[in-house]
Every structure is written in structure tokens, then in C-alpha cells.
C-alpha positions in Angstrom: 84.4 130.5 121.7 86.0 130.3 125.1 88.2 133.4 124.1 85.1 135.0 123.2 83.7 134.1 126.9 86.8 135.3 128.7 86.7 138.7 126.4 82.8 139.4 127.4 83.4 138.7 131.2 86.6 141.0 131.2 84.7 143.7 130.0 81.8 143.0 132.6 83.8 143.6 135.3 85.1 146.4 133.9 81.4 147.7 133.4 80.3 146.3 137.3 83.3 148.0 138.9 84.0 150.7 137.4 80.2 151.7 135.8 82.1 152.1 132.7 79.3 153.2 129.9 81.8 152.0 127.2 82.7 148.8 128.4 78.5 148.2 129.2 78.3 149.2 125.4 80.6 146.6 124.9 78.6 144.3 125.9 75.4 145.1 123.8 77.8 145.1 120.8 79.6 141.7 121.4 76.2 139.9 122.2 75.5 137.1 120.2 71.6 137.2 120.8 70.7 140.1 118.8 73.8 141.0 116.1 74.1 137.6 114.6 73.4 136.1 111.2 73.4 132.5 110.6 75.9 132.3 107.8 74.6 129.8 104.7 76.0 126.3 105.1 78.7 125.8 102.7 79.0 122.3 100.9 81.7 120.3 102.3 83.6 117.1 100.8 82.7 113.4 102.0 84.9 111.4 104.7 87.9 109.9 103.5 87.7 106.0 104.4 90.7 103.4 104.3 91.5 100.2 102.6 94.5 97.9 103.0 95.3 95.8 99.6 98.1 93.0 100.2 100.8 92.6 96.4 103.3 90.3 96.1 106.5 91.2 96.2 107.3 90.5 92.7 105.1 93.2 91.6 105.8 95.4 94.1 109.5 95.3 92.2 108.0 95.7 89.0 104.7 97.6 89.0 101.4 96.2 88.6 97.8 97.3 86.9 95.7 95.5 89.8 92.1 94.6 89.1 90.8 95.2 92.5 87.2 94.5 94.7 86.3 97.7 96.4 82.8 99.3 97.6 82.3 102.4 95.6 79.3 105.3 97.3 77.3 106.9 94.8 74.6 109.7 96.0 70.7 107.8 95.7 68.9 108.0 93.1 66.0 109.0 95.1 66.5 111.1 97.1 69.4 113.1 95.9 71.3 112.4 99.4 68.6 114.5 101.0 67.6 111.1 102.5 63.9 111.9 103.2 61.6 109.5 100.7 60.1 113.0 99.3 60.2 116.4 99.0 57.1 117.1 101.4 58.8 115.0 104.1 61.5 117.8 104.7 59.9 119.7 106.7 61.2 123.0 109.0 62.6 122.2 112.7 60.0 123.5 114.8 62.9 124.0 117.7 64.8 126.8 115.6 62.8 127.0 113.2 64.8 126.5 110.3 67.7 128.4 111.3 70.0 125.5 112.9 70.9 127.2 115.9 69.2 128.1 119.5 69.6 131.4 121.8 71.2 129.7 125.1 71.4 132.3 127.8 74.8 132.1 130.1 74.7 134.1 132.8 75.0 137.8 131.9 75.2 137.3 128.3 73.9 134.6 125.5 74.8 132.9 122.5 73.8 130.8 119.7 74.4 127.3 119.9 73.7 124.0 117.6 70.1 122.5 117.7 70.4 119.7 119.0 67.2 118.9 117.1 67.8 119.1 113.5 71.8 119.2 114.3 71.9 122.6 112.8 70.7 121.5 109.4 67.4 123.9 110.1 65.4 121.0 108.6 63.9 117.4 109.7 63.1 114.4 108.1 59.3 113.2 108.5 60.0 109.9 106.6 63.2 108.6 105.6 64.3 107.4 102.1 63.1 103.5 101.4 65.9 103.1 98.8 69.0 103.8 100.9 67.5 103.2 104.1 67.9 107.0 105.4 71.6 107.1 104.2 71.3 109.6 101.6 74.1 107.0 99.7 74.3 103.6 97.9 77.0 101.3 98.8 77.8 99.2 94.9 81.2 96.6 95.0 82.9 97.2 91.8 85.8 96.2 90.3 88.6 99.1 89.9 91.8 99.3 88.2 94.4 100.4 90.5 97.8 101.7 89.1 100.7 100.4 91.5 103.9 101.9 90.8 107.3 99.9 90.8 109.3 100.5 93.9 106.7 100.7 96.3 107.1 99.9 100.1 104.7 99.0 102.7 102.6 101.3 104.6 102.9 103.1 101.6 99.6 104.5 100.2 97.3 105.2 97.0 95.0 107.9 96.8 91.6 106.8 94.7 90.0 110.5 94.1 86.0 110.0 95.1 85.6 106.5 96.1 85.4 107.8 99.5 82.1 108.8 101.4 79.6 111.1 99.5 79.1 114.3 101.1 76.3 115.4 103.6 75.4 118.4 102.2 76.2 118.3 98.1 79.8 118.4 97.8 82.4 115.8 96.4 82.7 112.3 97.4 85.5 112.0 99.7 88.6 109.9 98.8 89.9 106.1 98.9 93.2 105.6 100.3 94.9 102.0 99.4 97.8 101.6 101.7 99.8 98.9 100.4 101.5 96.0 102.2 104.2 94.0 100.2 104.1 90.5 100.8 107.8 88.6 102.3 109.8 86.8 99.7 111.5 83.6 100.8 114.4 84.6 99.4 115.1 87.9 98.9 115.4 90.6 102.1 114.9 94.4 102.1 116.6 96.5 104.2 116.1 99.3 105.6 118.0 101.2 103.0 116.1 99.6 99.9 118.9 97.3 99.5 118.0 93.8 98.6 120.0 90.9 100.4 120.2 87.3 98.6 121.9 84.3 100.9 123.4 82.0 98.2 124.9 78.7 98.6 128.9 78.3 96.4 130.5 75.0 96.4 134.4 75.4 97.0 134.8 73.6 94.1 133.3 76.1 91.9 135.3 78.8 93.7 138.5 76.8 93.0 138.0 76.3 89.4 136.6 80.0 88.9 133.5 78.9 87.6 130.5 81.2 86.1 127.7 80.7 88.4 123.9 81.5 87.5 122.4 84.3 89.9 118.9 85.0 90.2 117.3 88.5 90.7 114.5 90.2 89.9 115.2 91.0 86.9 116.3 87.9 85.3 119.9 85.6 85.9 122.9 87.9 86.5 126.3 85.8 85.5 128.6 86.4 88.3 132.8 85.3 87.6 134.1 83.2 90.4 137.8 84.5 91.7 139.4 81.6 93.5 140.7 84.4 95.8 138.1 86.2 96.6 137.5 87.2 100.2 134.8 84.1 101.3 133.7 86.4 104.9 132.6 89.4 102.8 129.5 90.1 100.7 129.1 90.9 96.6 127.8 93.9 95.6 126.1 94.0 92.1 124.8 97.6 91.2 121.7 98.1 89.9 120.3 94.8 90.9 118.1 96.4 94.0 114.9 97.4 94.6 113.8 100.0 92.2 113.2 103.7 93.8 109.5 104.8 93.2 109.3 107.2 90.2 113.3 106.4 89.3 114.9 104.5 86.7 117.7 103.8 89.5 117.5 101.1 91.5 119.5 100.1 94.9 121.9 97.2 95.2 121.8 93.4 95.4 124.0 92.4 97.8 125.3 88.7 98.1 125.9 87.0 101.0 128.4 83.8 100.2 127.7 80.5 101.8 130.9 78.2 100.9 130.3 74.8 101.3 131.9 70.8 100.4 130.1 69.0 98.1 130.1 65.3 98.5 132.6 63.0 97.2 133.4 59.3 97.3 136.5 57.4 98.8 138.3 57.5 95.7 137.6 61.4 94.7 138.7 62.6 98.3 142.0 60.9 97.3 142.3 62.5 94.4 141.6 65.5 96.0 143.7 64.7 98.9 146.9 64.0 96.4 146.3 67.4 94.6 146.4 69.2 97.8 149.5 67.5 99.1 151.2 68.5 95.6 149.8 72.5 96.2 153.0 73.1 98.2 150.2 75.7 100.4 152.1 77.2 103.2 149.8 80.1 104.2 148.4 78.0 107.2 151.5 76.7 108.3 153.5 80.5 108.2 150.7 82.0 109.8 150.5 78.8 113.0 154.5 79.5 113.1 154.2 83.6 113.8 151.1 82.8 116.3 
């Protein structure tokens, strides 16, 4: 409109200054006071409104059909969203007259504005639906299934196609959207990468003997093989094991972090222990405090 505004007192200077016929012509023809048409409302879609819905993270990993409380609005019954209580109390605006705008004169040219009256509907409401109150909508809590996919992150959202607002004029309800925040696990971390990160406490004793230690994940135990010379500062890797990637069949990593830690012994296992030790013959420490 400002474009319009600028255009119009461009070509009135022209016309003033120069007494320009064609540009004074211009004029008649660009004035919105006696060329335009009020084009026919067209029916628009409802407001989209927002929801937040709080999962686990257990079936954020594997995907959940979740039974959820939501308020669902459906057009009234009575008054077919017009909102009046009946027909006869639609009446015309008496301010435009039904046509939902108003001639505003600016200066050396006018133009067609709102109605601040009827809001350019062109019609007003004498008395307003009982039913709904004068919202043209009923507001009904129902309980909806919600698909939630595996693999899903927070902030994340679902799209529920017209559970939104209805529309003002006719058209489609607008939409739900569901955005999704995965609850913390005591154990298990996700970073930023979709790796999942898994602190886990190994006795030395285990390490030593190479035992077969029991490790959970999300899927079930995983059976890791203990190498008594595995590197103690540096973390496992198991493939596979991860978070899942939404829509995949691939999933990212579970990484391990070792703890190592002494178990607890009694006077006479510590000498045992201390005697098997002393027979190890174990002069890594000793080379290595000799070349310091």
C-alpha cells in the first residue's frame, strides 16, 4: 500500500508542476474510490496451536503408540461457526454496508480501508450463539493416539492434521503440533552426535582374569570379552548399540567409558595377592622410573 501511496504522489507532482494531462489522468485511473471491487473473501485454514508432550527415554529409543489427553475444536453444532444464535441475527453492517471496507479520503486521493465495524466481514452479529458462547467452536478433551517414531530427539515435533483451531470463515481446522521432549536417563548420555555414552564400573580383577562381563543397553545385555591388556584411559566402542536414527534401521554407537576399580579383600587374600605379584617378575614400572 505505501508503494501505492508513493506512486500516486509522484505522479501528482508531476501533474501540479508540470500541468501534465496524462499524469492528472493518472490519477483518476489509480484512485481507489471509484475503480475498485471488493474481491469475495476466500476461506482460509484455522490457527495452528502448540502442545508439548514429555516420553521417556526408553521409548524415545524404541518408538511408542502414545495414548494421549489433548483438546480437540470442532465447528458448533449451532451455529455452523457463524457464531450468531440464528440466522436473523446476522444482520448487514450499517457502516459499509455489507461490503467490509470504508472510502477514507487522504489528502488528494482516497482509498478503501477495513471497517473497523464488522472487521471487514460486511456482516454483524445482533445476538451471539448460546452454545459456544460466540466462538463459532467447541473445545471437547479426547483421547488421541499419537504415533512416535524411534529415534526421536527433543524439540523435535509431530504434526496432528486438524486438531488445530477451526477456521473463521469455513475452511479447514488448522493443525496440532506435539513437540516432543525426551526425558534424562540416569544412566545413559546423548551427545550431540547421537552417540550414547555409558560410565561403567570393572573390577581389576575381572580385567586380570579376562572375564565376560554383562553390559546393559537398550537393546538388551551385550557380552563384552575382557583383555587384560587393554588400554584402561580409553573408551569402548560397540557399533550399533546407539541411539537409533529417525526413519533408519542404523543406529549410532555405544560408547563405554571404563571405571577400573579394587574390590575389597581380607588380610589373608591381599597376601595372596601380594605373593602372586611378587612372583610376576613385572618390570615395566621399574624400566620406565630408570629412563625418567
Amino acid at each position: 500500500m505505501l508503494k501505492i501511496f508513493l506512486i500516486l504522489f509522484l505522479v501528482h507532482s508531476v501533474a501540479v508542476d508540470l500541468n501534465n494531462q496524462a499524469a492528472a489522468f493518472l490519477i483518476v485511473f489509480f484512485d481507489f474510490g471509484s475503480s475498485h471491487k471488493t474481491k469475495k473473501t476466500q476461506k482460509r485454514k484455522g490457527d495452528d496451536i502448540q502442545m508439548r508432550l514429555n516420553i521417556q527415554f526408553e521409548d524415545a529409543i524404541n518408538g511408542k503408540k502414545a495414548n494421549v489427553k489433548i483438546n480437540k475444536y470442532d465447528t458448533c453444532s449451532n451455529c455452523k461457526g457463524t457464531k450468531a444464535q440464528t440466522e436473523s441475527d446476522i444482520v448487514t453492517c450499517e457502516t459499509c454496508h455489507g461490503s467490509g471496507q470504508v472510502q477514507q479520503n487522504l489528502g488528494f486521493f482516497s482509498a478503501l480501508t477495513t471497517c473497523n465495524t464488522c472487521s471487514g466481514t460486511g456482516q454483524r452479529i445482533k445476538n451471539y450463539c448460546k452454545q459456544c458462547s460466540g466462538n463459532g467452536y467447541i473445545k471437547n478433551v479426547v483421547i488421541q493416539e499419537i504415533d512416535i517414531p524411534a529415534g526421536i530427539l527433543s524439540s523435535e515435533y509431530i504434526i496432528l492434521k486438524g486438531f488445530g483451531m477451526p477456521s473463521p470463515n469455513g475452511g479447514s481446522n488448522g493443525d496440532l503440533i506435539v513437540f516432543v521432549s525426551v526425558l534424562a536417563h540416569k544412566h545413559f548420555k546423548l551427545t550431540a552426535n547421537n552417540d550414547l555414552v555409558l560410565d561403567i564400573p570393572i573390577s581389576i580383577k575381572s580385567i586380570i582374569l579376562e572375564e565376560t562381563i554383562d553390559v546393559p543397553t537398550p537393546y538388551g545385555i551385550y557380552k563384552l570379552k575382557l583383555n587384560k591388556n587393554m588400554p584402561l584411559n580409553e573408551s569402548i566402542k560397540l557399533d550399533n548399540l546407539g541411539y537409533p536414527y529417525k526413519n533408519s534401521k542404523k543406529r549410532s554407537k555405544l560408547i563405554l567409558n571404563i571405571t577400573p576399580y579394587i574390590p575389597e579383600f581380607d588380610k589373608n587374600d591381599k597376601q595372596k595377592i601380594e605373593d602372586i605379584f611378587n612372583n610376576s617378575n613385572d618390570k615395566t614400572y621399574k624400566n620406565w622410573l630408570e629412563k625418567f
